[in-house]
ROVO-555018 format. One record per residue (C-alpha): residue number from 1; residue in one letter; x, y, z. Coordinates in steps of 0.001 Angstrom, whole numbers. Layout:
<rs>
(r NUM; "A"; (X; Y; Z)),
...
</rs>
This chain:
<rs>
(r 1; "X"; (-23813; 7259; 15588)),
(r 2; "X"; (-20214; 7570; 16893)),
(r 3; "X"; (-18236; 5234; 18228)),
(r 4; "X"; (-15780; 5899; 21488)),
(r 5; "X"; (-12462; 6177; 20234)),
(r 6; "X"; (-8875; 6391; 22333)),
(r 7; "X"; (-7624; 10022; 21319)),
(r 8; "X"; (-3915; 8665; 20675)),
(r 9; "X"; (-5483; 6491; 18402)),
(r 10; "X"; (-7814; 9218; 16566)),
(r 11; "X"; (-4488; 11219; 16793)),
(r 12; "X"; (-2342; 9299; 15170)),
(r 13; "X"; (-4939; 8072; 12077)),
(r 14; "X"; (-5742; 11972; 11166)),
(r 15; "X"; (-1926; 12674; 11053)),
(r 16; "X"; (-1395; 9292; 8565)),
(r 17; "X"; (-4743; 10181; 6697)),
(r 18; "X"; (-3666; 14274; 6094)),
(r 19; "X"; (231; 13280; 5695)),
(r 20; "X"; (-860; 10496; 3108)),
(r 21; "X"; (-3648; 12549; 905)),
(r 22; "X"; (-794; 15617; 805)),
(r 23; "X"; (1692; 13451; -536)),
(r 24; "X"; (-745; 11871; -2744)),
(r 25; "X"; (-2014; 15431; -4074)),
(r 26; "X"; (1455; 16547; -4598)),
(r 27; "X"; (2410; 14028; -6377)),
(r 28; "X"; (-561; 13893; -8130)),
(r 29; "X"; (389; 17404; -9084)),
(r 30; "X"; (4037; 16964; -9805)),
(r 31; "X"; (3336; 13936; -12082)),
(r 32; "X"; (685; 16198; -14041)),
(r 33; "X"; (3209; 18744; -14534)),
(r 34; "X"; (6197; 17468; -15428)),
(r 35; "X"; (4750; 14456; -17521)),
(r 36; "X"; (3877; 16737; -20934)),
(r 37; "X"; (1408; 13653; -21968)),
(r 38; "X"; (-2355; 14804; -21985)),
(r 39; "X"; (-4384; 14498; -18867)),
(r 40; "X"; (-5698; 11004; -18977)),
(r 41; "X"; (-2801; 9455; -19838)),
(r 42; "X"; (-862; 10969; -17163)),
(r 43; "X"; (-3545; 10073; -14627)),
(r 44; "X"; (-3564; 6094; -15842)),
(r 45; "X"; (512; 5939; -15523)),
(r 46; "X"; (-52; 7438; -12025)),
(r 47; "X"; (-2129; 5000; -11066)),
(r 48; "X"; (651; 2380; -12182)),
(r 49; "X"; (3070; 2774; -9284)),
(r 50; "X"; (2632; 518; -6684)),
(r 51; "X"; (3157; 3381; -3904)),
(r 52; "X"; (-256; 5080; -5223)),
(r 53; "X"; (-2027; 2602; -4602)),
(r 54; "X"; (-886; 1560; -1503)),
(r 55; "X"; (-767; 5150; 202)),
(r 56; "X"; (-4371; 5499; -1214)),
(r 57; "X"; (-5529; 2841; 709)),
(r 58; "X"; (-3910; 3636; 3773)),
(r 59; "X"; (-5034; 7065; 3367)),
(r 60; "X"; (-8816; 6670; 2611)),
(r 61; "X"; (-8418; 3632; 5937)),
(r 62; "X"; (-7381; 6084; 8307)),
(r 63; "X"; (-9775; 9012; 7382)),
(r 64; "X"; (-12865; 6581; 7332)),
(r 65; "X"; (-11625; 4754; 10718)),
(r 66; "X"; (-10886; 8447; 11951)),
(r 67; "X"; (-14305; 9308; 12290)),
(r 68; "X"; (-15719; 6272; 13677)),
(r 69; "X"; (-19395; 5524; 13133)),
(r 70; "X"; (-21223; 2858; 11809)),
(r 71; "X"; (-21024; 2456; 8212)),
(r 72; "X"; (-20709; -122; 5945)),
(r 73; "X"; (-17218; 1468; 4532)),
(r 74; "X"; (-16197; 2378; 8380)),
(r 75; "X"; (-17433; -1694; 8636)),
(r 76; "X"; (-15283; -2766; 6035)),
(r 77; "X"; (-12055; -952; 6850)),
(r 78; "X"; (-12456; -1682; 10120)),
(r 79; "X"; (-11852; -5406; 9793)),
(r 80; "X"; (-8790; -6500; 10930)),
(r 81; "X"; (-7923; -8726; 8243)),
(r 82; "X"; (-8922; -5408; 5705)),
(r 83; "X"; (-6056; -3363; 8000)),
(r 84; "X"; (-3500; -5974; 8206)),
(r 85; "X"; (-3725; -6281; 4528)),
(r 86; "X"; (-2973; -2859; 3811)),
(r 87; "X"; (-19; -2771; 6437)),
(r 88; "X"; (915; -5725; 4253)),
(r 89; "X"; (1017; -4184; 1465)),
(r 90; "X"; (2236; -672; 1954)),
(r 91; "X"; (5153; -2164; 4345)),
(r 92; "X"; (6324; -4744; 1532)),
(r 93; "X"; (6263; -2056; -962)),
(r 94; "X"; (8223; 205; 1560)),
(r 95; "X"; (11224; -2409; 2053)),
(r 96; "X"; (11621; -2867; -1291)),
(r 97; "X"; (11801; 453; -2527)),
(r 98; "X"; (14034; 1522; 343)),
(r 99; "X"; (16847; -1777; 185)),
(r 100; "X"; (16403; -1924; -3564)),
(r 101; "X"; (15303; 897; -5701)),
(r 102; "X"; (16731; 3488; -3523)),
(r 103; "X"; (20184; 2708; -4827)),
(r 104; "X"; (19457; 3457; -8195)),
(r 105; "X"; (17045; 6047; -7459)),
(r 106; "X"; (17637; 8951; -6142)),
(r 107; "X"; (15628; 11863; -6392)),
(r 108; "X"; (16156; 15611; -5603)),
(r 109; "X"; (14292; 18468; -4006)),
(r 110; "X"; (10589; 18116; -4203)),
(r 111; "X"; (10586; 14749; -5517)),
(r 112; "X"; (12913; 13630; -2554)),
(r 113; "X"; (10245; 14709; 239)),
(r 114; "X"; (7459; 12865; -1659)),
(r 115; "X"; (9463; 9988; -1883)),
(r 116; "X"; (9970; 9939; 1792)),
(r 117; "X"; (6548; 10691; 2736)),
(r 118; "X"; (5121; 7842; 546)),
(r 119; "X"; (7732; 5480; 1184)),
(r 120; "X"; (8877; 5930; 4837)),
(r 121; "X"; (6747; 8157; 6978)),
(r 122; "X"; (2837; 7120; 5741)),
(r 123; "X"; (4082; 3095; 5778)),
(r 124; "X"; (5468; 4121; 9255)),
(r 125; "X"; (2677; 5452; 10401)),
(r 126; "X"; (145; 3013; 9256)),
(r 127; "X"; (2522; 178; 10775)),
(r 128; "X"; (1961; 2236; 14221)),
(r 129; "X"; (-1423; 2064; 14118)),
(r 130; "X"; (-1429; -1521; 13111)),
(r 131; "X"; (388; -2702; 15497)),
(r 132; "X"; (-963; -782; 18677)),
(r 133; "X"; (-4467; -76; 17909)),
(r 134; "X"; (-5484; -2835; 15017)),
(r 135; "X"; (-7213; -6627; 17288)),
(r 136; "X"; (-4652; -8986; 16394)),
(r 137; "X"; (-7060; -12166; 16936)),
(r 138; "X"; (-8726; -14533; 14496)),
(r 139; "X"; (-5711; -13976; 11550)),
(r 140; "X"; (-5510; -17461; 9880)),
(r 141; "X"; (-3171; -18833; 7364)),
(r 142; "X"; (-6041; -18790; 4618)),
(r 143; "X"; (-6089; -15360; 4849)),
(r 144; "X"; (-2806; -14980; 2784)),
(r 145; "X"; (-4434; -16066; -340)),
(r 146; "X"; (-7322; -13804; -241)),
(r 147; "X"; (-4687; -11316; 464)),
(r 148; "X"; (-2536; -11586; -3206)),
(r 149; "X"; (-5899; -10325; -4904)),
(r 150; "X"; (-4755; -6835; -4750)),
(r 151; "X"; (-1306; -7505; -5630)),
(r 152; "X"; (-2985; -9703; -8529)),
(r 153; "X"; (-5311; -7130; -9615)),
(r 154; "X"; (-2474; -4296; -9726)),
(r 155; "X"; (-162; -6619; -12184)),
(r 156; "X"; (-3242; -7424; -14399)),
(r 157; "X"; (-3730; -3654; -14425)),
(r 158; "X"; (-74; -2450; -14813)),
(r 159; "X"; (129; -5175; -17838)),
(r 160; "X"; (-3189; -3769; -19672)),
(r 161; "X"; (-2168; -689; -19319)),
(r 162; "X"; (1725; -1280; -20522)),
(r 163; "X"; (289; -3592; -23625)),
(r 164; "X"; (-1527; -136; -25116)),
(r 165; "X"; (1259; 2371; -23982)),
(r 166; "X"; (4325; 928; -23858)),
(r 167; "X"; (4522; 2117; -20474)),
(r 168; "X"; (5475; -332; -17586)),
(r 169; "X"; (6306; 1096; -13735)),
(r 170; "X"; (9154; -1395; -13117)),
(r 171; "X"; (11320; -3074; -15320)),
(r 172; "X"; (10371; -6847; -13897)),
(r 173; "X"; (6899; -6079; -15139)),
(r 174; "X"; (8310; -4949; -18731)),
(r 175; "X"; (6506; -7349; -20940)),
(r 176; "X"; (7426; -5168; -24190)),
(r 177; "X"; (11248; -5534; -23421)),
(r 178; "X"; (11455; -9045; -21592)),
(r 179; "X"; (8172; -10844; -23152)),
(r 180; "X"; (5423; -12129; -21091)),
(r 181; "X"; (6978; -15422; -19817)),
(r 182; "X"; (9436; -13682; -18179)),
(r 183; "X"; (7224; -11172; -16433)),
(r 184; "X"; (4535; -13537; -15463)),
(r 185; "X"; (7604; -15484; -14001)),
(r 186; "X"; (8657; -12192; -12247)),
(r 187; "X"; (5336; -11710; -10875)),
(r 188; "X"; (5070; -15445; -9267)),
(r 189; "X"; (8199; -14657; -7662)),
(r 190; "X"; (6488; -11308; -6190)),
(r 191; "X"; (3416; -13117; -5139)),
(r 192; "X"; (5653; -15749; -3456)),
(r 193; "X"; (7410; -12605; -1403)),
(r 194; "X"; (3918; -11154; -708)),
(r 195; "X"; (2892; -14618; 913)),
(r 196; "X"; (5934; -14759; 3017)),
(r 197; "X"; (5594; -11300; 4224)),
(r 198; "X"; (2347; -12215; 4896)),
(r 199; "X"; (3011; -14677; 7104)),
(r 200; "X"; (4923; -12526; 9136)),
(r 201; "X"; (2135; -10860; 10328)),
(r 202; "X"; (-305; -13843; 10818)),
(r 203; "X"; (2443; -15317; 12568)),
(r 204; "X"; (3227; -12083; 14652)),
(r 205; "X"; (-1054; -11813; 15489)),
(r 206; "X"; (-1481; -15404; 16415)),
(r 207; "X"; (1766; -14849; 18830)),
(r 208; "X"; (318; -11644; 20308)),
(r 209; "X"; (-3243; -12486; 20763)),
(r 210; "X"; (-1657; -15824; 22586)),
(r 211; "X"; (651; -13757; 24836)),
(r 212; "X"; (-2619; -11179; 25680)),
(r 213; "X"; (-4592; -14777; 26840)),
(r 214; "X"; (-1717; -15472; 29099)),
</rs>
């Protein structure tokens, strides 16, 4: 059965959900091409970059919330605390790449407009809809630490994967070159950034569900 949905608000999720699957795709398909490993290994270091994963969520979010019905997986990525978490994460990963890697990265042609789609225009998007169609009320503090399970999850996986390939995404999650102190250290410091960030939008929720009251 469908639910009645605001057509700004369908809008806006199909454009995040088809801008966020092309990129994906393309990427998908640049990374296959230009990688000359065999076809699972490419596949496994694609999945190691933090901007897969995070445009993947966003992108299968948007198409399930786009057509609204009532499903458990429309149920679950409806949640507020499920959409908030993803905004989390794909805005944090967005601000970093953009006032940090993008000075020693720079990419041309191709590579350049994927960049920007996955970095700037899907985490813009998603932001959008987070902030004027997702129920800002009942966000609580304790939801922060349920919150670094993802960003938990994705080290344990980048560091499995890196300890049979040598192959490591980002060079504060090198264990091969800096040892596995030093990256476990790294990544306390990243879940400490992910809880602050976090907070910003727990803080911002509990601030705009009190104004909407007034």
């Amino acid at each position: 059965m469908a639910i009645q949905q605001p057509e700004s608000e369908r809008a806006l999720l199909f454009i995040t959900a088809v801008t966020a699957w092309f990129a994906l795709i393309l990427q998908l398909h640049s990374t296959i091409g230009n990688s000359g490993l065999p076809l699972t290994d490419t596949v496994i270091r694609y999945f190691c970059f933090f901007k897969i994963w995070t445009n993947l969520l966003a992108a299968i979010c948007s198409t399930v919330l786009c057509f609204r019905n009532k499903s458990r997986l429309h149920a679950f990525f409806s949640s507020f605390r499920v959409t908030t978490a993803i905004a989390v994460y794909i805005s944090l990963g967005a601000i970093i790449y953009n006032m940090i890697i993008r000075q020693i990265f720079r990419p041309e042609g191709m590579q350049w407009v994927l960049d920007m789609l996955l970095h700037t225009v899907v985490p813009l998007l998603f932001l959008l809809y987070w902030i004027l169609f997702t129920p800002k009320a009942g966000l609580a503090w304790n939801d922060l630490w349920i919150w670094l399970l993802f960003p938990v999850a994705y080290i344990l996986y980048v560091l499995i994967v890196g300890t049979y390939s040598g192959f490591y995404p980002y060079p504060y999650l090198n264990a091969g070159t800096y040892g596995l102190q030093t990256v476990l250290r790294n990544s306390l410091v990243v879940m400490l950034v992910v809880i602050m960030w976090s907070g910003v939008f727990v803080g911002y929720s509990m601030l705009s569900s009190r104004f909407q009251k007034t």
